[in-house]
N, C-alpha and C positions, 0 to 999 in steps of 0.2 A: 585663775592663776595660770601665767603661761607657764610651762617648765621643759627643762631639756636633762636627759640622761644619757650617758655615754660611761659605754665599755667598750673597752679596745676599739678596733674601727667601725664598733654598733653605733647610731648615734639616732635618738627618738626626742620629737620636739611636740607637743601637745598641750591641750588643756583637760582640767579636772571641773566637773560638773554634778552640779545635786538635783533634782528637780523633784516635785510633789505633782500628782495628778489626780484628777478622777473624769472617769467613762460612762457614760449610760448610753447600752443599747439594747430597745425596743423590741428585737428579734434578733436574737442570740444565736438561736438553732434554724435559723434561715428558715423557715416552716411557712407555710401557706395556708393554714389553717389555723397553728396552735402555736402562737407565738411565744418565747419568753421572753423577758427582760433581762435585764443582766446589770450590775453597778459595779467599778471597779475600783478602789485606792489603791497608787501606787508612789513607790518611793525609790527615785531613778539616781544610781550614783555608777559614776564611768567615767574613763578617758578617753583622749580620741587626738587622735594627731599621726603622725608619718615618721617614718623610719630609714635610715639608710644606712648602708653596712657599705664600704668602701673596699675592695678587696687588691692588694698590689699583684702585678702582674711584668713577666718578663716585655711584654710588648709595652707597657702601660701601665694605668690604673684603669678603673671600670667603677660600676657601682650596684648596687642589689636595694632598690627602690620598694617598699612597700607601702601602699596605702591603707586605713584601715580604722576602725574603731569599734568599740565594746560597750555596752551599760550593760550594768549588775541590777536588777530590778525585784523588789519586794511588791505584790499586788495583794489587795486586802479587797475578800467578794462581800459584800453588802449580803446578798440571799447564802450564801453559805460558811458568812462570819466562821472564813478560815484565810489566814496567809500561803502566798506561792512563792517561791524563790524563781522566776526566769533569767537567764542571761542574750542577750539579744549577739547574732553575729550580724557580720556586713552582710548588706545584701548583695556585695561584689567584690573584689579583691583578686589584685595582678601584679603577679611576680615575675619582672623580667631582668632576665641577667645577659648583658652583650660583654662577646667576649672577642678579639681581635687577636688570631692568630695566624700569619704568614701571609697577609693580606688577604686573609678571610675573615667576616664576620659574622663568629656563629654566636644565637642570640636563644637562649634558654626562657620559656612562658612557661605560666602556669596562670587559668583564668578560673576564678569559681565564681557562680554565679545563684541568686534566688529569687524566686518568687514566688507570692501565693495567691494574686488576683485568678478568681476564672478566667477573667475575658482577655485574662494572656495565653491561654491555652486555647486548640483547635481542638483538643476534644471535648465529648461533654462531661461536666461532672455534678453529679448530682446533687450534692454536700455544696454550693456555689459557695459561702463563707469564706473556704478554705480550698485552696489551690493546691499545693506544694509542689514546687517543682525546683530540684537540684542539678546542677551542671556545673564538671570540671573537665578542663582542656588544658592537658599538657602536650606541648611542641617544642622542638629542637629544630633550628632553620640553619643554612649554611649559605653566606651570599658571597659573591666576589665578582668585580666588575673586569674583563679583560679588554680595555680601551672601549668601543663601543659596545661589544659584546658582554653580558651579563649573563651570571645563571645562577641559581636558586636550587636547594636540595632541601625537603622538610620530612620531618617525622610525627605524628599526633597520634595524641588518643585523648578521646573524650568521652566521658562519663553521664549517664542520664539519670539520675532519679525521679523518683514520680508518687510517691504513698499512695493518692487518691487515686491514680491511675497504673497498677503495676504492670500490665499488661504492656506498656510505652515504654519501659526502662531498657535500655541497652549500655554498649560499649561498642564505640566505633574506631576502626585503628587505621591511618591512612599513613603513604608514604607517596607524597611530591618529586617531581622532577621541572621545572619551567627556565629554559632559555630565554633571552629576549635582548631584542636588537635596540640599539636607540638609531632612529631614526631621524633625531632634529635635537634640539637643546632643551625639551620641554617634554618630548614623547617620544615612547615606542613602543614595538609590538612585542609580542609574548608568546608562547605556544606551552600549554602546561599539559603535564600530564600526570594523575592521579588513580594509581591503586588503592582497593580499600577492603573492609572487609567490615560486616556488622555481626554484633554475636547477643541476640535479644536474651534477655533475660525469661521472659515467656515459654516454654515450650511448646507452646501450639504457635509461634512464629517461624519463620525457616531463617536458619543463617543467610545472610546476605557478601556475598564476593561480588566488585564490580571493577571496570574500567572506565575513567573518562580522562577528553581530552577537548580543548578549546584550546582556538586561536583569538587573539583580540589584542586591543590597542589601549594603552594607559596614557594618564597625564593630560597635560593641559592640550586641550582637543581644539580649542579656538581661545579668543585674547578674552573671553567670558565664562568659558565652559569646560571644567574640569570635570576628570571622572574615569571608568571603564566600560569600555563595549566589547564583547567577546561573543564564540558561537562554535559549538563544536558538539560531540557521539557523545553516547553516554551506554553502555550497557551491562545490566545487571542479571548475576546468578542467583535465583534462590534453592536451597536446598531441598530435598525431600522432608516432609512430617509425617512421621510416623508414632504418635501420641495417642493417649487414651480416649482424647475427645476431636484429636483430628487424624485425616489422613491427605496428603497433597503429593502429588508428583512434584518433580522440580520443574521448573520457569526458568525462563531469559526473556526482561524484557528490556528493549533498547529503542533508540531514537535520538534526535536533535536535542540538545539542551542549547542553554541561550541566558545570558546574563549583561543586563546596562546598570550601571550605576555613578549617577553626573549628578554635580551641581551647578549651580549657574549664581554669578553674581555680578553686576553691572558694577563699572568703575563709579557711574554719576549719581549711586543706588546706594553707598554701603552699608545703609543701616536693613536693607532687605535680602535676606537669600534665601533660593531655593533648592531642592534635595528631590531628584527622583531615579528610580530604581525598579526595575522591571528582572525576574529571573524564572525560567522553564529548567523543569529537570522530569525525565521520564522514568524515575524512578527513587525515590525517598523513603525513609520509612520513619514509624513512629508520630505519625502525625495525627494518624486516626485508630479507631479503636475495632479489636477483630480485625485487622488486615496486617498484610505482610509486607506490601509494597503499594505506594501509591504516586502518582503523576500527578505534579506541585506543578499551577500559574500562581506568581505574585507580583504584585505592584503598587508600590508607597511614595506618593508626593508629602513633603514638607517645606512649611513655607515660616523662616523666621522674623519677625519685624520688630525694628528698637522704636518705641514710640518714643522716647525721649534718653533721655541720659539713664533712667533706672529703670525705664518701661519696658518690658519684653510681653510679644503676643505668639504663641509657636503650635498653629493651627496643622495637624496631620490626619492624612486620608491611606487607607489599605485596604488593599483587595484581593484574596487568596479562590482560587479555585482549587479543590483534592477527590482526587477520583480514586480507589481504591480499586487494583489490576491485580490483587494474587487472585491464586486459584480456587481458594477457600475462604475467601474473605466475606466482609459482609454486604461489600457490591455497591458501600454508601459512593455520592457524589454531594459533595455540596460548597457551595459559596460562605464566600464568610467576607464580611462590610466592615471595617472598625474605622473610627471617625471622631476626634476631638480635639481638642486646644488644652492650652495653657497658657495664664498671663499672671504676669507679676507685676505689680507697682505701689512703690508707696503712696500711701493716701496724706500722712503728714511727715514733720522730719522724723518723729518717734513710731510711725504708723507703718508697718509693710503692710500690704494682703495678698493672696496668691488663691487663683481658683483655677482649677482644671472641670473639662466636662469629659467623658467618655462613653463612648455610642456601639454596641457592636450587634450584628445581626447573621444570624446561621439560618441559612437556607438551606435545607438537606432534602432527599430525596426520601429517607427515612423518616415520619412525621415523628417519631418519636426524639431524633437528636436535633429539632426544628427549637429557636428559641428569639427574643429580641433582650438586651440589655442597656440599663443604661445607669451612666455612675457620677454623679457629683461631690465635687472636692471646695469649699472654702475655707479658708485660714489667715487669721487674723494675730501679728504678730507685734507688741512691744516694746522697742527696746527704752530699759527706761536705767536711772542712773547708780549706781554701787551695781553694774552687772546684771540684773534682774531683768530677765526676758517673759513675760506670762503668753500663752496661746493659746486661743480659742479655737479648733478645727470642729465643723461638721461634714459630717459625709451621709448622702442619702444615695441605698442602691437598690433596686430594681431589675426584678424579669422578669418575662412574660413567656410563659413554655407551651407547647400545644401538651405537654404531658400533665394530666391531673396530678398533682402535689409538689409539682417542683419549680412554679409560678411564686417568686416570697417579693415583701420588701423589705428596708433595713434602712434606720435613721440612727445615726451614731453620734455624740457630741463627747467631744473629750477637749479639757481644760489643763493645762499644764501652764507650773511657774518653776523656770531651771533660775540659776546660781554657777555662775562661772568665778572658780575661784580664784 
């Protein structure tokens, strides 16, 4: 049942959904030796739809856009015949509000973000099941175009959570400065410049103050090839530690940073494009564990293709190198490989299916943060007539660790029939 609600200039348009399920997995507590089982019933009621709040303005109107949705969820365990109450949030949600004042447009974000896969994290964890990792990023932008000339003023702070990982959690707070010229109808260059300051939640990490700055060119780069190329300093202060289990003098480390990111798509081609992105920075933090500061290479091709009118295949490759440069760190280097696809297509007119594969491999200098992974996705969906969707997903994951005990695998199958009202 579609529905729409509106109070004064709130206005939410959505549907209401019921759905019944049950889960069986093989290895519950991820374990390499002593597996459990686990059985789930669950009884899924939610909405889900988009909202907009219109707000009048002396210059205008504007709008306050949010995306977003909820299920309220009952789970009944089979092994410990008891009920749980969950509520599930988004796994992402963006609030932006543009505002048009005196021929400036300043535009208010707020991004939060989740996830709980390992093999979206660089570091290791050893609980792989469960990931959790939180992120919110609030900015204030201010732009205004003077004829060819442009300039850009930004403020951020971004928030890191991390359960399995606390040692990673920070609050980062920068403030932007970037001019830039247009140079043709399509492109121009840029010169940015970025204050920042990182404040780790860790005690044994050192506060981080830096400066960067990059020149580079945006926009359509050729009659095929969109994107940005830039290239500029970067350099970082780290604080003194003086803690119970550390001690560090302070550090400055600097160098080249360097950032491409194009895509390419042929006029005679359009059901194919491509997506690549290369970026250096001599100084990051948070990406590994026991370190302060580490020197980041990355680089992600993506390639999308419509096999037909509903078909999509959207095969992606990455490659990170992180070397760890504090002074007290734990001195890891290592690579990291991730590498999979995804395709959608329906099989009949009531038939979807959708399978993902994902590959990822950690080569470390440390045998103990050394591991290979790999994770499959198939799902088989219904639509069939008074609304009734049924879904069959399996998921099978696997790793392989050079550390005794943290080698598991996991076969999951979960069946669900939702009720759109």
């Amino acid at each position: 049942m579609a529905f729409q609600f509106q109070f004064g200039p709130f206005k939410f348009n959505g549907n209401l959904t019921l759905g019944v399920g049950y889960e069986y997995t093989d290895n519950a507590n991820s374990s390499e030796t002593d597996p459990e089982s686990e059985s789930l019933w669950s009884l899924d009621f939610g909405p889900t739809g988009t909202g907009a709040l219109s707000l009048p303005l002396r210059s205008g109107g504007t709008a306050l856009t949010i995306a977003t949705s909820g299920t309220a969820s009952y789970q009944y365990s089979l092994e410990e015949r008891a009920w749980e109450f969950d509520f599930s949030s988004p796994v992402s949600a963006v609030v932006s509000l543009p505002l048009y004042i005196r021929g400036w447009t300043v535009t208010a974000t707020d991004t939060f973000s989740f996830n709980n896969s390992p093999l979206e994290s660089t570091v290791v964890v050893e609980d792989a099941e469960d990931a959790m990792q939180y992120s919110n990023s609030a900015s204030i932008t201010a732009a205004r175009q003077f004829g060819r000339l442009g300039v850009t003023f930004g403020i951020s702070r971004t928030d890191k959570w991390a359960p399995d990982e606390p040692d990673t959690e920070e609050a980062v707070h920068q403030i932007n400065f970037t001019p830039s010229l247009a140079i043709s109808e399509y492109h121009s260059l840029f010169w940015s410049h970025t204050v920042g300051i990182t404040l780790p939640d860790d005690p044994g990490r050192s506060k981080a103050t830096g400066y960067s700055t990059t020149v580079g060119v945006s926009g359509r780069l050729t009659q095929t090839l969109n994107g940005t190329i830039g290239i500029g300093y970067t350099t970082t202060r780290l604080g003194a530690i003086n803690s119970p289990t550390t001690n560090s003098p302070a550090q400055v480390i600097d160098g080249i940073n360097a950032v491409a990111a194009l895509s390419y798509a042929h006029p005679l081609r359009p059901n194919t494009s491509h997506s690549f992105s290369f970026a250096y920075s001599p100084g990051v933090t948070a990406l590994l564990n026991d370190s302060n500061v580490q020197e980041s290479y990355s680089a992600t091709y993506a390639l999308t293709h419509r096999l037909n009118r509903r078909a999509v295949i959207s095969p992606t490759i990455n490659w990170n190198f992180i070397r760890d440069l504090g002074n007290s760190g734990s001195g890891e280097a290592t690579h990291l490989i991730r590498a999979g696809f995804a395709a959608s297509s329906p099989l009949m007119n009531n038939l979807d299916a959708t399978m993902g594969y994902f590959y990822q491999t950690r080569d470390s200098n440390l045998p103990a943060e050394t591991y290979d992974a790999h994770e499959l996705n198939v799902s088989l969906s219904w639509r069939l007539p008074r609304r009734i969707t049924p879904q069959v997903t399996y998921t099978f994951e696997k790793r392989d660790a050079t550390t005794l005990g943290e080698s598991y695998q996991v076969n999951t199958v979960n069946v669900t029939v939702n009720y759109t009202f």
